[in-house]
C-alpha positions, 0 to 999 in steps of 0.5 A: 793412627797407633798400631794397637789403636787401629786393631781394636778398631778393627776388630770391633768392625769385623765382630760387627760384620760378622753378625750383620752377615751372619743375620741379613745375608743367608749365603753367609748363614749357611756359610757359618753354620756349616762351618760351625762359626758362632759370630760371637767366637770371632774374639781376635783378628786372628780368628779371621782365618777361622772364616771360609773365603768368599770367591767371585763365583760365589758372587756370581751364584748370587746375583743380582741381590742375594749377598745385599745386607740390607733391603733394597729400599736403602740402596741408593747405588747399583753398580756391576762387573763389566759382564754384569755377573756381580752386581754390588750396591751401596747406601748413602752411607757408603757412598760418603764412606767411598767419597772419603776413602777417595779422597785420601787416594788423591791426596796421597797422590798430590790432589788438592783443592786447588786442582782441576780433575780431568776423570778419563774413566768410564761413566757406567755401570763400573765403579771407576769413574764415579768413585774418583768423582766423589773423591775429587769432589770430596777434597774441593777440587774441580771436576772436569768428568770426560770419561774415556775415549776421544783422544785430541778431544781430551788434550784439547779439554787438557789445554783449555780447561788446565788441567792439572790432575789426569786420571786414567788407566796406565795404557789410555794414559800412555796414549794421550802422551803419545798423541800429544808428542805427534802432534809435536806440542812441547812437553810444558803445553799442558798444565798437568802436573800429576797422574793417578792411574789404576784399573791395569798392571803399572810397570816401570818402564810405562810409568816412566813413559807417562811421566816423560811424556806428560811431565806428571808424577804418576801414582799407581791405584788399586781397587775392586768393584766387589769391595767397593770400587778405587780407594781401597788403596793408593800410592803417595808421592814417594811412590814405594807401595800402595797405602792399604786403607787398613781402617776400612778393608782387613788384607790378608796375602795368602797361598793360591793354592793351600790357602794359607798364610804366605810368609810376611814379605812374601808374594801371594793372593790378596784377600780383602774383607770389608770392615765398613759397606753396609749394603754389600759386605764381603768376608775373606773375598779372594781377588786373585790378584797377586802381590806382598805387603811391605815391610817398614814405613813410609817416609811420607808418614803415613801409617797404613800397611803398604802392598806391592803393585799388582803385576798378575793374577793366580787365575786365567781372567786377564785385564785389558783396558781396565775390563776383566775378560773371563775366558770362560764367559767368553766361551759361554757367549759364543754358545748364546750367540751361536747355538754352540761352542766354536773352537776359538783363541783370545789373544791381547794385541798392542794397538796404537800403545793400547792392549785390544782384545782379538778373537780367532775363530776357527772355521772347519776348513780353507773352502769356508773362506770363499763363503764371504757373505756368510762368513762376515755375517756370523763375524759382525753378529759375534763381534756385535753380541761379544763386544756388548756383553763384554764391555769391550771392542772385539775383533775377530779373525777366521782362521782354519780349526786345525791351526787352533789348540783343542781348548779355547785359550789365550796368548799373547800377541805381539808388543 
């Protein structure tokens, strides 16, 4: 699509979900006239940065329903963040637009028809799975759903079924190649030739791990539940920025902390807004995903503005098998779980090639240590409420409170 083509379409979307949210969504009401914005001033994609942004804790203040933009009875799709603190929805209209973008995704990462899709995604109340689902679905290719977990089950599903398009996060990805290689099959043993991953950061090196240890190329994925899921952009084969599906989602890359526009080429915040959902649309949404917008085109001929990988975040929420951890939840549900707030440190470990999510607990002093039985009781109820509300294995490790910074914080671990 032309340049001067694409921005009329755009700015005719984004005058649209201006008054649709200006009339079917209060928050956004309140919103707009408190910041004295008329939907009918919004006259040139310029005027985009007139708007206020919309954070995820504005999301959370509303839940479950209070940012939907149309009744109930039209969602045919609830979906929510892994602590269930943002709830989106979707239309059936939504769901052909999730399908469609989907499918550009793999397409642009060398999906055809003709492939067989083996979706290694959770099946849930997240987004991902059921996204990529639509989108394999989408283009006519065959669809093999194992969601996550059960490794030699997967490669052996990999061998039998020939799969030939794996779908992942980076780090389950890296463990299926590496339970392949101890279980000495040749590198030709499996009929996949590509790998789409998302859902963690991607680095060289472990894309390079991948792809050696799979033989796959592998493309890099990005998307968010609070806009929409995985399609909001994608890597083609040549493997030099993800294609943003500028048609559907206005990017902007602004200053963490002024807010302002960063310079072009220059790494900041990604603000998305989206110019097509229906039942959950979102103005200015602050990802607080860090990375730049490409300058120059693709050779793959694509048009769409390419951005960066995302390689950090401007905020303190960490990304650990495709699960976001607030260390502020965290800190909440220890109060829920117990009573009280404990003195407690998140650390990210390696484990078998995958990041895992350990919590250290202080305890008041070295005598608590001979209270075994009561010690391992409070340790499997907290892992048990910790582990279920956060989506995510948690293990947890007692240690004395003086060995413990006065605030909860996160480090990493080793590897």
């Amino acid at each position: 699509m032309a340049k001067d083509t694409l921005a009329a379409l755009q700015l005719e979307a984004l005058q649209a979900v201006m008054v649709r949210t200006y009339l079917h969504v209060p928050f956004y009401r309140k919103r707009f006239d408190g910041s004295r914005i008329d939907p009918d001033d919004v006259r040139a994609l310029d005027d985009l940065r007139r708007l206020p942004f919309t954070t995820r804790e504005d999301l959370q203040a509303n839940y479950p329903y209070g940012l939907f933009a149309v009744p109930l009875r039209e969602v045919v799709r609830i979906h929510a963040s892994t602590c269930m603190s943002v709830v989106v929805g979707y239309t059936r209209n939504d769901i052909k637009t999730w399908s469609d973008l989907m499918a550009r995704v793999l397409v642009a990462g060398g999906v055809s028809k003709d492939d067989v899709v083996q979706i290694a995604l959770g099946y849930n109340l997240s987004t991902g799975g059921f996204g990529v689902h639509y989108g394999a679905e989408r283009i006519g290719a065959s669809v093999i759903p194992t969601s996550t977990g059960n490794t030699r089950r997967q490669i052996k599903i990999m061998r039998d079924f020939k799969t030939t398009a794996l779908v992942a996060t980076p780090g389950y990805a890296a463990l299926l190649g590496r339970t392949l290689q101890e279980q000495g099959a040749p590198r030709g043993a499996l009929s996949l030739r590509v790998a789409l991953l998302g859902g963690e950061p991607l680095s060289d090196i472990l894309r390079q791990e991948i792809q050696d240890c799979l033989g796959v190329v592998a493309t890099d994925n990005y998307g968010l539940s609070e806009v929409m899921g995985p399609g909001v952009a994608g890597e083609c084969q040549e493997r030099n920025g993800l294609h943003v599906n500028e048609d559907h989602f206005l990017v902007e890359i602004v200053d963490p902390s002024s807010l302002a526009p960063v310079a072009p080429g220059e790494p900041g915040e990604l603000v998305i807004t989206t110019l097509s959902k229906e039942a959950f649309p979102v103005i200015r949404f602050r990802t607080r995903d860090v990375t730049r917008l490409l300058p120059g085109t693709c050779p793959c001929g694509r048009t769409t503005r390419r951005m960066a990988r995302v390689e950090r975040r401007s905020d303190d929420i960490f990304i650990v098998r495709g699960v976001k951890v607030d260390p502020r939840r965290v800190a909440e549900l220890f109060v829920e779980i117990e009573g009280h707030a404990s003195a407690h440190r998140i650390q990210i470990e390696r484990e078998g090639g995958m990041d895992s999510l350990t919590l250290l607990v202080g305890v008041e002093d070295s005598s608590d240590f001979d209270e075994v039985r009561k010690q391992q009781t409070r340790l499997e109820r907290l892992r048990r409420g910790l582990s279920s509300e956060l989506g995510l294995s948690v293990t947890l490790r007692l240690v004395e409170r003086g060995s413990l910074d006065p605030s909860p914080s996160k480090t990493p671990g080793p590897g």
